[in-house]
C-alpha positions as CSV (number, residue, x, y, z in Angstrom):
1,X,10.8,69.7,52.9
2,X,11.6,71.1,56.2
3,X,10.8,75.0,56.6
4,X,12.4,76.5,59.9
5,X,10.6,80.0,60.8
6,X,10.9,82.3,63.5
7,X,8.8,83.7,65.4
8,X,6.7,87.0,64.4
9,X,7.8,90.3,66.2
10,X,7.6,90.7,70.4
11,X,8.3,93.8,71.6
12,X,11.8,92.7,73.2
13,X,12.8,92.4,69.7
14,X,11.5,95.6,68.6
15,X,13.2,97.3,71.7
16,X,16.9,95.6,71.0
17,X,16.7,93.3,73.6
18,X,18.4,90.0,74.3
19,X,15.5,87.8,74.1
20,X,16.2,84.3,75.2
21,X,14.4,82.2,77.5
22,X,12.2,85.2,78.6
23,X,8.7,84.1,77.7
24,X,6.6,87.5,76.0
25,X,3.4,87.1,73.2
26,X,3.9,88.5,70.0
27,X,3.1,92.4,69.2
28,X,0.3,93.3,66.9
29,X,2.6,93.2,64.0
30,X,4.2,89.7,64.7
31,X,0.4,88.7,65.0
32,X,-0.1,89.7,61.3
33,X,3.3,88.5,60.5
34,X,2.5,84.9,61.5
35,X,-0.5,85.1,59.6
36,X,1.5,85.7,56.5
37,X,4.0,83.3,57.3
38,X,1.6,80.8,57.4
39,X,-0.3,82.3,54.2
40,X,2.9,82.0,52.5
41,X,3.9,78.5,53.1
42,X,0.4,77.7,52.6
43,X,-0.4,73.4,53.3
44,X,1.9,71.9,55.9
45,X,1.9,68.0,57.1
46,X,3.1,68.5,60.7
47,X,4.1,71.6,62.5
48,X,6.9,71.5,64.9
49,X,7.3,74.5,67.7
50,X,9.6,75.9,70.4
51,X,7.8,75.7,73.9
52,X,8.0,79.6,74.2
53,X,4.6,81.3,73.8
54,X,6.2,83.5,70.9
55,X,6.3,80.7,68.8
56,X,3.6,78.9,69.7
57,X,1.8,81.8,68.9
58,X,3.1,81.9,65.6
59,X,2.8,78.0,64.7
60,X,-1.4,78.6,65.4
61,X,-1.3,80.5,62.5
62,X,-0.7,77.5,60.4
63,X,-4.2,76.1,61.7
64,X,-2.6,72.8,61.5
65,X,-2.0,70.4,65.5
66,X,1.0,71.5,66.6
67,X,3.9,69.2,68.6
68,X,6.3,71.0,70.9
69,X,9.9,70.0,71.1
70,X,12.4,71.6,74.0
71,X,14.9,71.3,71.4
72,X,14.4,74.5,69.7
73,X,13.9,76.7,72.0
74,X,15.7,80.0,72.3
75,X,19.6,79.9,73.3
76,X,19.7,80.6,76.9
77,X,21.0,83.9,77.7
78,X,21.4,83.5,81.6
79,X,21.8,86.2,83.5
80,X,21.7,88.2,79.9
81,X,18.2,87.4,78.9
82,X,16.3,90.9,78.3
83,X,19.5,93.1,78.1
84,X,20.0,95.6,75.8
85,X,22.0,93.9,73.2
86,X,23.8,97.5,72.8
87,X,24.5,97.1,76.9
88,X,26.9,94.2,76.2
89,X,30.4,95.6,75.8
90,X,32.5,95.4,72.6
91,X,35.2,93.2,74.0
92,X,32.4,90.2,75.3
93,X,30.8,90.6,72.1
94,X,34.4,89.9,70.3
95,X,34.8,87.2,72.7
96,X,31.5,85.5,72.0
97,X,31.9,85.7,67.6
98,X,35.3,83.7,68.1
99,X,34.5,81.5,70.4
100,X,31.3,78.9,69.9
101,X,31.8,77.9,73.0
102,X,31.2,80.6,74.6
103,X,28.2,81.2,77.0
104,X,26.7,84.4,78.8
105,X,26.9,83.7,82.4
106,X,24.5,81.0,83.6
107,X,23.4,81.0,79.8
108,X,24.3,78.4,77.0
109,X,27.0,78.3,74.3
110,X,26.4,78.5,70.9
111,X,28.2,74.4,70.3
112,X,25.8,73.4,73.2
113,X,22.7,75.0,71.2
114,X,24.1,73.2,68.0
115,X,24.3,69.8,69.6
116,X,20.5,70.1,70.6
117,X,19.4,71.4,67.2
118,X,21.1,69.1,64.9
119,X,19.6,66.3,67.0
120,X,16.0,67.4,66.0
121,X,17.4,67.9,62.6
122,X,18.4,64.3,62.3
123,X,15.6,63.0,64.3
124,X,12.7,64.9,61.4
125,X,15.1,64.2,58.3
126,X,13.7,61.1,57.0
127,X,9.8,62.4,57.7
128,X,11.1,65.6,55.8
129,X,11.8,63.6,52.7
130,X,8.6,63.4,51.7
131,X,6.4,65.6,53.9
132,X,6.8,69.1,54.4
133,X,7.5,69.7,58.3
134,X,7.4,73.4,59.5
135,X,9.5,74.2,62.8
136,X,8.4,77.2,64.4
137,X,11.8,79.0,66.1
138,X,14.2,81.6,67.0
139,X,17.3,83.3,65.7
140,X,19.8,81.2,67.4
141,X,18.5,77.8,66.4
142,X,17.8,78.9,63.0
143,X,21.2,79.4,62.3
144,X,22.2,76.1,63.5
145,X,19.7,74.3,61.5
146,X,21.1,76.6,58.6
147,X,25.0,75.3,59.5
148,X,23.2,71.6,60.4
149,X,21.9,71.8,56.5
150,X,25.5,73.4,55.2
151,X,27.7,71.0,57.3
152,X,29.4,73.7,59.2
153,X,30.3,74.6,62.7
154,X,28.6,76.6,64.4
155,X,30.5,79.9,64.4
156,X,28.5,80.6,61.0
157,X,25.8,82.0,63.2
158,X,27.3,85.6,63.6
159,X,27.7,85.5,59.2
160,X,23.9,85.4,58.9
161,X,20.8,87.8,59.8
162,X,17.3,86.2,60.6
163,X,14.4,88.6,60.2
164,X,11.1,87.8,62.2
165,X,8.8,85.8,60.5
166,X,11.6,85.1,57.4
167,X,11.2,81.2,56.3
168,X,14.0,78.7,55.5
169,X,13.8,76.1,53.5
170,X,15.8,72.8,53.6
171,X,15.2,69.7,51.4
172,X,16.1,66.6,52.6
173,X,17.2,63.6,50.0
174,X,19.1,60.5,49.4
175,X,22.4,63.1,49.7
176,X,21.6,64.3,52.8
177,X,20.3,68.5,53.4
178,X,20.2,71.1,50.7
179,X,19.3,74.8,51.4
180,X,16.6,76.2,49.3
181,X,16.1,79.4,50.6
182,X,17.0,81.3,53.7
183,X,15.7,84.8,55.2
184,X,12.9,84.7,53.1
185,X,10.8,87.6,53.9
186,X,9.3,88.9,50.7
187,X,5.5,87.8,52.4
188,X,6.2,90.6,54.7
189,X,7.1,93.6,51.9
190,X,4.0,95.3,52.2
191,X,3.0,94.8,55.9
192,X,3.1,98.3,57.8
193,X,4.6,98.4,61.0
């Protein structure tokens, strides 16, 4: 089984902002969160992480040794990275949900961010098959692992909503990926903020 979670909550995500490549620990609240993450998974075989401290933070929870791979790291933003997402104007953000290829200034696209993701995919399929493998991640490479387990392009990512610390759950067999669960956040119901 391959679970893909993000991060607990910073607060760049709490304020709104476009949080890419910027580098901040988790809040008190994402602290607890990937505690519970972790409680609610519960045993894992390997654990996989972003190099970004947010999500290494979060993949200690697990208490298990934990591998880093560039590949999931956060889509580049560029010159975007800590912007107000309400800052960006309506007619870019129309531009960047039709068009996967796309990319903020200096930043990445969304079909770039794909290729990279559905490499590590593929490359921790097979191990998947029979050990469960958590990946510690963000927003934007969660939804390409999501259309990497669908076998859909990569505009799917502005159909779907990934809450801090929600878990996704892909099982890997002789057929290839099948979702199991996505968004999951009912370990975080009764967590105050």
């Amino acid at each position: 089984m391959l679970i893909v979670v993000r991060h607990g909550r910073t607060d760049a995500n709490r304020a709104g902002l476009l949080l890419g490549r910027a580098d901040p620990d988790l809040d008190d609240l994402g602290r607890r969160q990937a505690q519970a993450v972790a409680d609610a998974v519960g045993p894992v075989d390997a654990v996989v992480s972003s190099p970004l401290r947010r999500t290494r933070q979060t993949a200690a929870a697990f208490d298990v040794r934990v591998e880093v791979d560039e590949r999931w790291v956060e889509l580049d933003y560029g010159e975007w990275d800590g912007t107000p997402a309400a800052e960006v104007p309506e007619a870019t953000w129309a531009r960047w949900r039709s068009d996967p290829h796309f990319a903020p200034p200096g930043g990445e696209s969304l079909s770039e961010l794909g290729v990279r993701v559905r490499s590590a995919c593929a490359d921790m399929a097979e191990a998947a098959r029979d050990q469960t493998i958590v990946v510690v991640t963000h927003v934007s490479p969660i939804k390409a692992a999501l259309a990497w387990a669908l076998g859909v392009g990569d505009e799917i990512s502005w159909r779907t909503f990934v809450t801090p610390a929600s878990i996704m759950r892909v099982a890997v067999g002789p057929g290839g990926p099948s979702l199991h669960g996505f968004n999951d956040q009912a370990h975080l119901r009764d967590m105050p903020d």
